[in-house]
TIVO-254374 format. One record per atom (N, C-alpha, C): x, y, z; atom name; residue number from 1; residue in three letters. Coordinates in Angstrom, 3 decimals. Atoms other than C-alpha are relative to their C-alpha. Layout:
! TIVO-254374
<atom <X; Y; Z>; CA; NUM; ALA> ...
! end
This chain:
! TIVO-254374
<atom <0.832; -1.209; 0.000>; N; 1; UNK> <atom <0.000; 0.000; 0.000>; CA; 1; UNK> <atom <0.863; 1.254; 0.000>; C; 1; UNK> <atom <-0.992; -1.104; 0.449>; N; 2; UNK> <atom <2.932; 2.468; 0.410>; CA; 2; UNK> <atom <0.148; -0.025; -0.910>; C; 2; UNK> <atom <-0.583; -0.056; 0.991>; N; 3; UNK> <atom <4.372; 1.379; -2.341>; CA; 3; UNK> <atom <-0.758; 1.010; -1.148>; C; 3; UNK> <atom <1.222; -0.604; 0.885>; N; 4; UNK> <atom <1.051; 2.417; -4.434>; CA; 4; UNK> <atom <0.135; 1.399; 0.116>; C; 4; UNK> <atom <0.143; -1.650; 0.133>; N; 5; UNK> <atom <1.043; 5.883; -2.319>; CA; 5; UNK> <atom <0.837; 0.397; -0.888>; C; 5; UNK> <atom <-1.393; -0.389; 0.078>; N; 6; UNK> <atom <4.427; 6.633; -2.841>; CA; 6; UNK> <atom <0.515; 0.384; -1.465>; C; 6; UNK> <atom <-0.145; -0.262; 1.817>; N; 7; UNK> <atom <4.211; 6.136; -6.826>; CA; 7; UNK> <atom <-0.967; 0.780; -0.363>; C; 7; UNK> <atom <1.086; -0.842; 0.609>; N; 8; UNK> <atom <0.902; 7.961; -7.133>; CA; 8; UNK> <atom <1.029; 1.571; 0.470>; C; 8; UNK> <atom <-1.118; -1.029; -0.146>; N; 9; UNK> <atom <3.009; 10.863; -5.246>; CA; 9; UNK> <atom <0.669; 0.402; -1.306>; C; 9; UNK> <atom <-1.672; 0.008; 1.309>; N; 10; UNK> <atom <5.794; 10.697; -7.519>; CA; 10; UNK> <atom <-0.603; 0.278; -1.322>; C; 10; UNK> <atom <0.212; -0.246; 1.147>; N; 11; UNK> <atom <4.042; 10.679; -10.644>; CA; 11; UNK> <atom <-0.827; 1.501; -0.041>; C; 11; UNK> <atom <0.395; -1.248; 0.014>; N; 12; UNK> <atom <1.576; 13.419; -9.622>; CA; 12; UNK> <atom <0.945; 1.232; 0.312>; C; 12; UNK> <atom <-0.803; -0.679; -0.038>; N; 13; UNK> <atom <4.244; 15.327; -8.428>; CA; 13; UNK> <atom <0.857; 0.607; -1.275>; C; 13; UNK> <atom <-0.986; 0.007; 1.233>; N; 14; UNK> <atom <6.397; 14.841; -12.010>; CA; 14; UNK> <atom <-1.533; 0.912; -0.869>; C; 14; UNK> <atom <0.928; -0.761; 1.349>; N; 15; UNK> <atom <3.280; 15.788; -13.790>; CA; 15; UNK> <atom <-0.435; 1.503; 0.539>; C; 15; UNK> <atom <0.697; -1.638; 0.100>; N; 16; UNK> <atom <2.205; 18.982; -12.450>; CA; 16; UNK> <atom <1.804; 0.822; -0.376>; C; 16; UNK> <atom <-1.330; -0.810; 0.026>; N; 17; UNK> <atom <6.242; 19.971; -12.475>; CA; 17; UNK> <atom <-0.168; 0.373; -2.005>; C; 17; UNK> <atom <0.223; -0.120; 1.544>; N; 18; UNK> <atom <5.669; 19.359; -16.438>; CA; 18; UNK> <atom <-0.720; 0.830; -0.372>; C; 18; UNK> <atom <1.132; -1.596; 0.547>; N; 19; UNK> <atom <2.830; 21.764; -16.607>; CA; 19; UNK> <atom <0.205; 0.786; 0.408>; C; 19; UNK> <atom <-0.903; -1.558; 0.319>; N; 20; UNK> <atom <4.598; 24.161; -15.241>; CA; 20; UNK> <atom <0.413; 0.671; -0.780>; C; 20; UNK> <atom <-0.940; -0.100; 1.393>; N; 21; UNK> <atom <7.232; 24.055; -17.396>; CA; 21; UNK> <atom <-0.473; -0.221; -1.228>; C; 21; UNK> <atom <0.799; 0.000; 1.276>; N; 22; UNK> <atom <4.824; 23.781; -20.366>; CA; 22; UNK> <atom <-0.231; 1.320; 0.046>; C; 22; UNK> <atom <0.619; -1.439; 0.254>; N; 23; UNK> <atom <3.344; 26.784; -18.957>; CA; 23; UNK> <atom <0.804; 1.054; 0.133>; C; 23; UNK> <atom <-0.831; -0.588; 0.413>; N; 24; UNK> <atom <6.227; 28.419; -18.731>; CA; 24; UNK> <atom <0.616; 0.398; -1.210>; C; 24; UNK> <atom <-0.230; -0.251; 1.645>; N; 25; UNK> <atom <7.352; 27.925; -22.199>; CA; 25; UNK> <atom <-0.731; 0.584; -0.468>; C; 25; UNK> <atom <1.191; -0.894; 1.119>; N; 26; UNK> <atom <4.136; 29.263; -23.744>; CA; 26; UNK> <atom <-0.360; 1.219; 0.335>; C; 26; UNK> <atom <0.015; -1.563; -0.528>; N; 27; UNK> <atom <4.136; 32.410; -21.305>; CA; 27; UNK> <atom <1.373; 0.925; -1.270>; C; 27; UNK> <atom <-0.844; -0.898; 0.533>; N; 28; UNK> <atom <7.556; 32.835; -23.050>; CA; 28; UNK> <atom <-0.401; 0.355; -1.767>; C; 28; UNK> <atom <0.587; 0.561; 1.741>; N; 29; UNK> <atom <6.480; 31.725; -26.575>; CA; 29; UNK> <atom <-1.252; 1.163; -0.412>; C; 29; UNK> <atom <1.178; -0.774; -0.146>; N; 30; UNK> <atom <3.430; 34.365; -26.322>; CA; 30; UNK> <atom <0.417; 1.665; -0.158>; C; 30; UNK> <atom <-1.263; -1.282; -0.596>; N; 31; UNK> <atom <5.839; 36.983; -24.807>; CA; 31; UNK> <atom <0.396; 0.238; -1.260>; C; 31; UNK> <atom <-0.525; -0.567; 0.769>; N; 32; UNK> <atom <7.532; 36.841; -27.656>; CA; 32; UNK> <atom <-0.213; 0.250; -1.124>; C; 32; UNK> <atom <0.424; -0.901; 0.940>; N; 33; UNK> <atom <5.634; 36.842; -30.103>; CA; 33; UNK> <atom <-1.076; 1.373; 0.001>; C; 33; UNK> <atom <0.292; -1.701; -0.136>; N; 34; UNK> <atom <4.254; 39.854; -28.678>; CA; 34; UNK> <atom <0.966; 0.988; 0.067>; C; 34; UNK> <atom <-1.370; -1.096; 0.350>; N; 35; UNK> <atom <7.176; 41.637; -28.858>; CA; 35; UNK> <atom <0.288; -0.117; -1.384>; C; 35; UNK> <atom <-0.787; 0.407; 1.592>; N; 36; UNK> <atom <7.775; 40.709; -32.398>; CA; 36; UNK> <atom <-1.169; 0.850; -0.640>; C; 36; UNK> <atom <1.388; -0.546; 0.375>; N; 37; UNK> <atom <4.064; 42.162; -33.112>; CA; 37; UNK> <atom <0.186; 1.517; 0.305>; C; 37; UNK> <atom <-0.223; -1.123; -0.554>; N; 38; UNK> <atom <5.136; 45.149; -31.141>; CA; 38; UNK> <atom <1.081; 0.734; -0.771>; C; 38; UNK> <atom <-0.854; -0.323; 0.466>; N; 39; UNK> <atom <8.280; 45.482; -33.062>; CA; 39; UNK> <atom <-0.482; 0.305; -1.553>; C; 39; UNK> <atom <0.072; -0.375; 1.729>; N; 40; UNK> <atom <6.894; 45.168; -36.543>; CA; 40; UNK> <atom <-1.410; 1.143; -0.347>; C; 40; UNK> <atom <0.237; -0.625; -0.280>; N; 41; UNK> <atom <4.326; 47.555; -35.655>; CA; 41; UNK> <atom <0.817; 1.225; 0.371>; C; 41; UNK> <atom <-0.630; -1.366; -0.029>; N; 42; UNK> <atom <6.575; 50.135; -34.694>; CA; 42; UNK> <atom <0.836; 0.669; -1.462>; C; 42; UNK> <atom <-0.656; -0.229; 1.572>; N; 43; UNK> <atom <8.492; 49.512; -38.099>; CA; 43; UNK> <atom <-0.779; 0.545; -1.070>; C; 43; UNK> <atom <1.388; -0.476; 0.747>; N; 44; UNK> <atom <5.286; 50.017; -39.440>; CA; 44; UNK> <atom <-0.344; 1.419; -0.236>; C; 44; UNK> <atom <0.710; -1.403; 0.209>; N; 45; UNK> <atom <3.951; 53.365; -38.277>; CA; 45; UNK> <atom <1.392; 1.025; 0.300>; C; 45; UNK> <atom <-0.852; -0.610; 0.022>; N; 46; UNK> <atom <8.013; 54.424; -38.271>; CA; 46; UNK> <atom <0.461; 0.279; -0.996>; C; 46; UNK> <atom <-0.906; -0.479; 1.389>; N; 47; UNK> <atom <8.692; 53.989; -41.596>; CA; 47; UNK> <atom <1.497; -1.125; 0.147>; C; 47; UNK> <atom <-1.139; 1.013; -0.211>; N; 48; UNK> <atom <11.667; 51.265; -40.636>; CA; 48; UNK> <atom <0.820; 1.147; 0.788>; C; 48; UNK> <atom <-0.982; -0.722; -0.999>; N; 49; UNK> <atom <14.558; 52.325; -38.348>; CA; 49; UNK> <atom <1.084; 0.894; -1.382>; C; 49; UNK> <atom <-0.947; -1.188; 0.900>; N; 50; UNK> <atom <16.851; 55.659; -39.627>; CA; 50; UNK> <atom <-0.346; 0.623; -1.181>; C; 50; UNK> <atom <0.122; -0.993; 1.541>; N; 51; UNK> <atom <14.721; 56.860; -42.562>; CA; 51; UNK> <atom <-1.327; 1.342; 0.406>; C; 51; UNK> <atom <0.739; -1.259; -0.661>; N; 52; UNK> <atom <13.021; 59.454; -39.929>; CA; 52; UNK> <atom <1.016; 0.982; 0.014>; C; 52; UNK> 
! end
């Protein structure tokens, strides 16, 4: 019967660590392509960089 806890533990433990780190990645993954949206937008209503 430990044994059983002990692995349900362990695996639930491993799996939420994974969705973290999933959800971490896609915070960044999101992030950046909002910055990339943000950037080509500015290129946009700048005219590109140095021809102001």
């Amino acid at each position: 019967m430990d044994k059983i806890k002990h692995t349900l533990l362990y695996t639930t433990t491993l799996l939420s660590a994974l969705r973290r780190c999933r959800l971490l990645e896609s915070t960044k993954k999101t992030r950046r392509l909002l910055l990339q949206k943000k950037i080509k937008n500015l290129k946009i209503e700048g005219g590109g960089f140095g021809n102001s």
